[in-house]
C-alpha positions, 0 to 999 in steps of 0.5 A, a space after each residue: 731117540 735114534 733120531 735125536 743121535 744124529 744117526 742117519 743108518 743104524 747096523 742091526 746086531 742082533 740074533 738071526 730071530 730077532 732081525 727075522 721080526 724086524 722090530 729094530 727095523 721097524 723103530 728105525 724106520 719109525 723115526 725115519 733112520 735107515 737101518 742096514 743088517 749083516 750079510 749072511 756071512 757077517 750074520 754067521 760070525 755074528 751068530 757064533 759070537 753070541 751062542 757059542 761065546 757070549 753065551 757060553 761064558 767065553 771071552 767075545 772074538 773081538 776081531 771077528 765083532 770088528 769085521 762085522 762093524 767094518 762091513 756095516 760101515 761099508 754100508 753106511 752105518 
């Protein structure tokens, strides 16, 4: 399905755990699409994101979510 998207690199948002079992890397590279993840830095805001505001009921930083895609599009994605 990634594939049939025209993607040719998908960005990787997810939880540090998640990214660690490469399961969303893996699908990508089974229907041939690079992917890319976060630098730490971008993983950071990413983590604060979802733990400390998503799942604590708080309104997302939106400009910080936006700074993490920027990168990811820096990166092709």
């Amino acid at each position: 399905r990634v594939k049939k998207s025209g993607a040719k690199k998908m960005a990787i948002l997810a939880t540090e755990g998640t990214i660690q079992t490469h399961t969303y890397q893996a699908e990508c590279e089974r229907q041939g699409v690079a992917s890319a993840i976060p630098s730490p830095k971008g993983q950071k805001s990413l983590m604060d994101i979802i733990y400390k505001e998503i799942k604590a009921g708080k309104p997302a930083n939106m400009v910080a979510f936006m700074q993490v895609v920027e990168e990811m599009k820096e990166k092709g994605c």
